[in-house]
C-alpha positions in Angstrom: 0.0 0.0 0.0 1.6 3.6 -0.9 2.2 5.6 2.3 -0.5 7.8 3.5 0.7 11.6 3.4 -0.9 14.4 5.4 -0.2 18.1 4.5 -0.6 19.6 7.8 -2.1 22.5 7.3 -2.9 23.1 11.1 -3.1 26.7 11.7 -1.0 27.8 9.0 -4.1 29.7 7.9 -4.2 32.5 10.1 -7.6 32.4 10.6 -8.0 33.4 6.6 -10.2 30.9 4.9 -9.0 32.4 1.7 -5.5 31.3 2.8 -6.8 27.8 3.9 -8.1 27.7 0.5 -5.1 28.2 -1.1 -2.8 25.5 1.0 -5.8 23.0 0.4 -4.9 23.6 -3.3 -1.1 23.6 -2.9 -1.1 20.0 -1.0 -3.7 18.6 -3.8 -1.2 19.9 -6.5 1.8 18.2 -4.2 0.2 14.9 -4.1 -0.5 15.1 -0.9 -3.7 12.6 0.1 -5.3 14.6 2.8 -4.9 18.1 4.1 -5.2 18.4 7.9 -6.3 21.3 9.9 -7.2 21.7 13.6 -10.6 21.7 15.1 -11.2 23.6 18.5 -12.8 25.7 20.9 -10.4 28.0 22.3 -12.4 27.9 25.8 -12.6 24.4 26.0 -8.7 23.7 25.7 -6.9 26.7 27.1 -6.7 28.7 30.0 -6.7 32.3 30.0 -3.7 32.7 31.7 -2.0 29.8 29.8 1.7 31.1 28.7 3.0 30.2 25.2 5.3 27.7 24.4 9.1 29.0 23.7 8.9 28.0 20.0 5.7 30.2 19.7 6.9 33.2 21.7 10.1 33.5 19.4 7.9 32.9 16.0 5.2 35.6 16.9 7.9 38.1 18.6 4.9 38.9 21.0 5.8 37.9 24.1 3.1 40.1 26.0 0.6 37.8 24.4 -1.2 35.2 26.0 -1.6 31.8 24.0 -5.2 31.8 24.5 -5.5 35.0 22.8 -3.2 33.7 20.0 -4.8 30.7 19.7 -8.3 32.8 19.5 -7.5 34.6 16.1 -6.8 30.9 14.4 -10.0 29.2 15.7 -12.3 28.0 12.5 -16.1 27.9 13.0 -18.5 24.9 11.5 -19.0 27.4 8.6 -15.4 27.7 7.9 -15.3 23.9 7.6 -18.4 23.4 5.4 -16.7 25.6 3.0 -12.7 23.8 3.1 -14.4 20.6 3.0 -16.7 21.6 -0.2 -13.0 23.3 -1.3 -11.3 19.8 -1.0 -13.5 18.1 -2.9 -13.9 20.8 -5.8 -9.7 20.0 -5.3 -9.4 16.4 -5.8 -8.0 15.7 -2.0 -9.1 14.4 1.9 -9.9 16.6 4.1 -8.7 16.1 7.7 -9.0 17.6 11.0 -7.9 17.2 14.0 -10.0 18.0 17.0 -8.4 19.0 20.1 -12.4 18.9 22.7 -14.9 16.6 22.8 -17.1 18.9 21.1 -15.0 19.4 18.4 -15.0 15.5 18.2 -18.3 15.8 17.4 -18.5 18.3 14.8 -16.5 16.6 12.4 -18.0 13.7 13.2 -21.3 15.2 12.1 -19.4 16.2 9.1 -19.0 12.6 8.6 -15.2 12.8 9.2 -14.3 9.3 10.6 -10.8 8.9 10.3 -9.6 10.7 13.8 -5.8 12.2 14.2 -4.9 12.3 18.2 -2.3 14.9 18.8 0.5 14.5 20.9 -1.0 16.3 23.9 -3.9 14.5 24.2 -2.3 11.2 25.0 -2.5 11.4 28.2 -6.0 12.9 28.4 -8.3 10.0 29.4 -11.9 11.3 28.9 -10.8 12.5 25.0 -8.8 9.0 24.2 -12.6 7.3 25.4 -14.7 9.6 23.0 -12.1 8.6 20.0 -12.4 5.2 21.3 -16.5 5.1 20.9 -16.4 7.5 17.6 -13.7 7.1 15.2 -13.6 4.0 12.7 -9.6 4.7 12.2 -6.9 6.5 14.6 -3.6 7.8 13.7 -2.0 8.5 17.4 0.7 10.9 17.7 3.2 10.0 20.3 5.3 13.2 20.6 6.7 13.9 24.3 5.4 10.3 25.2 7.5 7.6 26.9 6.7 4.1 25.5 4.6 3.3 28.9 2.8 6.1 28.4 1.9 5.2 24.4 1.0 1.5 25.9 -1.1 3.2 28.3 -3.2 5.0 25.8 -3.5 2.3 23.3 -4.9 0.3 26.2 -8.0 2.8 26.4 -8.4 3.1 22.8 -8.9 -1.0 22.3 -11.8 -0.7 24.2 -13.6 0.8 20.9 -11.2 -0.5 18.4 -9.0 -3.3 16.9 -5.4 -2.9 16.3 -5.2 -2.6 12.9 -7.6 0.3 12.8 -4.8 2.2 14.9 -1.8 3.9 13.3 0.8 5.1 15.8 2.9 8.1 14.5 6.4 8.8 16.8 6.7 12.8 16.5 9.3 15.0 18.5 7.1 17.7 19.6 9.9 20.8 19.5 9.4 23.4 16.2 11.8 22.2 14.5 12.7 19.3 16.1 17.1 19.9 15.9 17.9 15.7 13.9 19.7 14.7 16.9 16.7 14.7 19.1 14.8 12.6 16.0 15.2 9.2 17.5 13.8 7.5 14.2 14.5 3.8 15.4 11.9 4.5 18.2 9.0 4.4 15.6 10.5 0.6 14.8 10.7 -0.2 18.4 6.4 0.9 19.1 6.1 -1.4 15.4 8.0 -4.4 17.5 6.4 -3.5 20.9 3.0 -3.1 20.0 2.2 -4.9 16.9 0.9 -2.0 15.5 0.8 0.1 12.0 3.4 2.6 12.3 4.8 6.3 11.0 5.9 9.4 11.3 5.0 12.7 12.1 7.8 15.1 11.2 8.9 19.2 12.2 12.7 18.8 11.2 13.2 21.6 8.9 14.0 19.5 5.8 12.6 16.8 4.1 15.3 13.9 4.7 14.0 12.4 7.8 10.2 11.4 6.5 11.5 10.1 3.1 13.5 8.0 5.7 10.6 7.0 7.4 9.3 5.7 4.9 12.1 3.6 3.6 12.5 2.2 7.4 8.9 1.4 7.0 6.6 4.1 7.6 2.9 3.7 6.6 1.9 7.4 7.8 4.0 10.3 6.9 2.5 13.7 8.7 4.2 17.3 7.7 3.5 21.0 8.0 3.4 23.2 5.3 3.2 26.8 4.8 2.8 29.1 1.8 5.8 30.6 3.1 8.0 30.4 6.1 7.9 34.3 6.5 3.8 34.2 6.9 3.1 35.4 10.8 2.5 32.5 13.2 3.4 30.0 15.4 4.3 27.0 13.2 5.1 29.0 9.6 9.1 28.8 10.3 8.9 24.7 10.9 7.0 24.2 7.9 7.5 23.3 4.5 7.0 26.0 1.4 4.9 24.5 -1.9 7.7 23.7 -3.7 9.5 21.9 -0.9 6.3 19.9 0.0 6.2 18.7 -3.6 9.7 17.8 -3.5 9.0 15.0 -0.7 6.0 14.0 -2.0 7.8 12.7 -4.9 10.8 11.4 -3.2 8.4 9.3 -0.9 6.9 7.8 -4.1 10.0 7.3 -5.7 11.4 5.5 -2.3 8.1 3.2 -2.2 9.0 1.7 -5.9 12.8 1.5 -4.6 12.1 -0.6 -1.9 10.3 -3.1 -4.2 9.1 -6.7 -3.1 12.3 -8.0 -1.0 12.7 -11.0 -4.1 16.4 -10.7 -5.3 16.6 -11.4 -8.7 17.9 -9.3 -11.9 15.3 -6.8 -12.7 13.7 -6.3 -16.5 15.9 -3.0 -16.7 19.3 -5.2 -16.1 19.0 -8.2 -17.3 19.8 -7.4 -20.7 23.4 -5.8 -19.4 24.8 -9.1 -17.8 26.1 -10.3 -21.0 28.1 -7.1 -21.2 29.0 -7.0 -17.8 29.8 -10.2 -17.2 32.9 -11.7 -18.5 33.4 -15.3 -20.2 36.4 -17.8 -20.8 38.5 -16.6 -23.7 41.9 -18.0 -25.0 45.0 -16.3 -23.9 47.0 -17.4 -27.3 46.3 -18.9 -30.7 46.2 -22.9 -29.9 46.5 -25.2 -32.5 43.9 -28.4 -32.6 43.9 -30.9 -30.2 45.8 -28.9 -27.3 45.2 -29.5 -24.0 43.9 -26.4 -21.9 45.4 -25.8 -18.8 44.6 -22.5 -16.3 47.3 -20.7 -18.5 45.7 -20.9 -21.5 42.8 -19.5 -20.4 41.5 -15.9 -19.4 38.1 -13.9 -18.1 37.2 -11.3 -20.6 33.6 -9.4 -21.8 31.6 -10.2 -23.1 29.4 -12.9 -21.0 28.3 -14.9 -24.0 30.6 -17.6 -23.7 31.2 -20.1 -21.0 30.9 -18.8 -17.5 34.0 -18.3 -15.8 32.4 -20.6 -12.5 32.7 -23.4 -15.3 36.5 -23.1 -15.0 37.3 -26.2 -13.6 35.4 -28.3 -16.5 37.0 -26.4 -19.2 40.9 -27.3 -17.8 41.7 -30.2 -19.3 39.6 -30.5 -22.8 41.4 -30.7 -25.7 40.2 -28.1 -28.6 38.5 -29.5 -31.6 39.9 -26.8 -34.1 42.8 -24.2 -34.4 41.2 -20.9 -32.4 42.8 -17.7 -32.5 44.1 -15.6 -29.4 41.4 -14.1 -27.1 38.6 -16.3 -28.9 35.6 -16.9 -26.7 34.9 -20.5 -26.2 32.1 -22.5 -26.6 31.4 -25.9 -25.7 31.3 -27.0 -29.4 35.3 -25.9 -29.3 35.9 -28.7 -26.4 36.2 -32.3 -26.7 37.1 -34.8 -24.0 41.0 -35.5 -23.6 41.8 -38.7 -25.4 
């Protein structure tokens, strides 16, 4: 099965539906097979006096600015989504979106959404994890800032509404950008091993390397944000990707899924016609007359690989040639007789 992409638009909006409008179109035209944004009530998630996280304090430059009321000016209402979700499907793409309450969880589930992101901070948040359980018909779970007891501990809640295979579990690093050292990419193999689970990645490195890794280490989910352009106000614009960057891993995921092939080793169509050149064949060393016996000296591995295979060495050492043969003549069975 190809690798399921998410553009993660998030809140890379800016409360602009225009501008939502415009990054549903960029993902479609990236390949991308859903376009994700985020579903919330401002009230129901954060507190008034909540502070901002570091990352979002330096990519505003307001520090005097509470994240509720930054969080307020990205908030999208059930209008809003009637019209991105009528835009993705004049597009050609899924629309996503994740939903950070419960009564955001049912919103998109009236809007018949029923494929349910969990992001990383609501892995610990038992009464959400409960509703996902009784609502969604698929899960990705993000595991950013999780330890592995704590991912075990969620999945726990969510089989009592699901089945395994209907959960995907994403390892993320939750720091915008996350710097490659603090990546940790074999921990997504260990949750595969541990938990017998579908797994993949979501990424906020600053390139594009590490998911097109994912995938070739076997990721079935690849997650990514994306921007219009890394110089648009906001709290996630400088950890996402631009158009042309998005479309750039798109295609390298796709070109790393037909790379990594069906495990059978064997020549492919495209090489087998270059082993005969490649390959090398027994060929005389000197003119020999009729009737010689061949010995190693006579003999040498040259191109092309028409002739006897060099692996046949130890047959062709100690025939007697049937006719006079030229130096570096490539030698056929029909040129051999038995010694006698």
């Amino acid at each position: 099965m190809p690798t399921l992409i998410i553009a993660e638009a998030g809140v890379n909006h800016n409360g602009s539906i225009e501008l939502a409008q415009q990054l549903i179109e960029v993902a479609a035209n990236a390949g991308a097979d859903f376009v994700k944004f985020q579903t919330f009530k401002t009230e129901k998630i954060i507190s008034q006096k909540a502070p901002k996280a570091d990352y979002q304090t330096h990519n505003t430059g307001n520090a005097a600015e509470t994240q509720f009321e930054m969080v307020k000016r990205l908030e999208l209402d059930e209008v809003a989504h009637h019209r991105l979700i009528e835009h993705c499907k004049k597009t050609g793409i899924g629309f996503l979106s994740t939903a950070f309450d419960m009564e955001s969880i049912d919103l998109l589930t009236d809007l018949g959404q029923t494929l349910f992101k969990i992001p990383s901070g609501e892995i610990t948040n038992l009464p959400y994890l409960q509703k996902i359980a009784a609502t969604a018909q698929q899960v990705i779970l993000s595991t950013g800032m999780a330890t592995l007891q704590e991912v075990e501990t969620a999945l726990r809640v969510l089989y009592k509404g699901l089945q395994p295979q209907q959960i995907t579990v994403l390892h993320c690093n939750t720091e915008y950008p996350t710097p490659y050292s603090d990546v940790n990419l074999r921990a997504m193999l260990t949750m595969q091993q541990t938990f017998g689970v579908q797994v993949g990645y979501s990424d906020h490195t600053l390139g594009i390397e590490v998911p097109i890794a994912a995938v070739a280490l076997g990721a079935v989910c690849i997650e990514k944000h994306f921007t219009l352009s890394r110089q648009l106000p906001g709290p996630d614009h400088r950890a996402s990707l631009e158009p042309n960057e998005l479309k750039a891993m798109i295609t390298a995921i796709r070109n790393v899924e037909q790379a990594l092939g069906n495990g059978i080793k064997r020549p492919s169509p495209s090489e087998f016609k270059n082993r005969a050149i490649a390959r090398k064949s027994i060929h005389l060393a000197t003119a020999l007359p009729k009737g010689h016996l061949l010995t190693f000296a006579d003999l040498e591995m040259k191109r092309p690989g028409t002739g006897i295979s060099p692996m046949m060495l130890h047959a062709v050492v100690g025939k007697r040639i049937t006719t006079n043969l030229p130096a570096e003549h490539l030698l056929t069975w029909d040129d051999l007789a038995e010694k006698g």
